[in-house]
Residue, then its C-alpha position, 0 to 999 in steps of 0.5 A: x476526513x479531517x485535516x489530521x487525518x493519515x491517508x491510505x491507499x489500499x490497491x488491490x484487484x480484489x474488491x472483498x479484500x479491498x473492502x476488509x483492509x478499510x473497515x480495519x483501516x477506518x475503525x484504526x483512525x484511517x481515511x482509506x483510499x481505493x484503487x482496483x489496479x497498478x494503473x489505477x493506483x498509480x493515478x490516485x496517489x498522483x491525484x489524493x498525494x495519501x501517507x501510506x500505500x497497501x499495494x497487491x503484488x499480483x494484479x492487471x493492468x500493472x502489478x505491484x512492481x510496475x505500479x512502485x515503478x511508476x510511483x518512484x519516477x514521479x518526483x509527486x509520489x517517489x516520497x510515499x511509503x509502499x509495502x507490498x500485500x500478497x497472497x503467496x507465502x512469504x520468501x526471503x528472496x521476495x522480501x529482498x526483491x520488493x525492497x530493492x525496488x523501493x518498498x518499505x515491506x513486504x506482508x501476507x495478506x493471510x498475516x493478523x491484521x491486527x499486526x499491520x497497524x502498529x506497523x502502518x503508524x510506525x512506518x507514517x511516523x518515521x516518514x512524516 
């Protein structure tokens, strides 16, 4: 990783899905960060402070909306842009709930990856 490198978590449970979003993230520029659960990535955005953050709605031992949570107690982390990743079809009311909790977005996972790049660079840009 160089200096000027943009920093990504990407946190989901499961580990091909993880493995996918970081060959596309890596080939786009990336340093891609890893986290299994809410909990996990909660630590590592705590520890590694990344520029943007990929978060599963659905996971154990804290979903999505607990590990956002967390993030946005802790004066280290409240800063960081969060968009929620699911596997369930998009719903006004889902989009409406995950930013009012403080996420930036809410995307399928099913949506063109080729989609989310522009939108990542957009997002780190706008808060950096």
């Amino acid at each position: 990783m160089n200096e000027t490198q943009k920093r990504i978590l990407v946190v989901d449970d499961d580990p091909a899905l993880r493995e996918i979003f970081g060959e596309r993230l890596t080939m786009a520029g990336y340093f891609v960060l890893y986290a299994k659960n809410g909990n996990e990535g909660y630590a590592m955005a705590k520890a590694e402070k990344p520029d943007f953050i990929l978060l599963d709605v659905i996971m154990p031992e804290a979903d999505g909306p607990e590990a956002l949570d967390m993030l946005k107690s802790d004066s280290d982390c409240k800063d960081i842009p969060v968009v929620f990743l699911t596997s369930i079809d998009d719903r006004p009311e889902d989009i409406k709930a995950a930013k009012e909790v403080g996420a930036v977005d809410y995307w399928s996972k099913a949506a063109d990856f080729a989609e989310f790049i522009p939108k990542i660079a957009e997002i780190i840009n706008k808060t950096k």
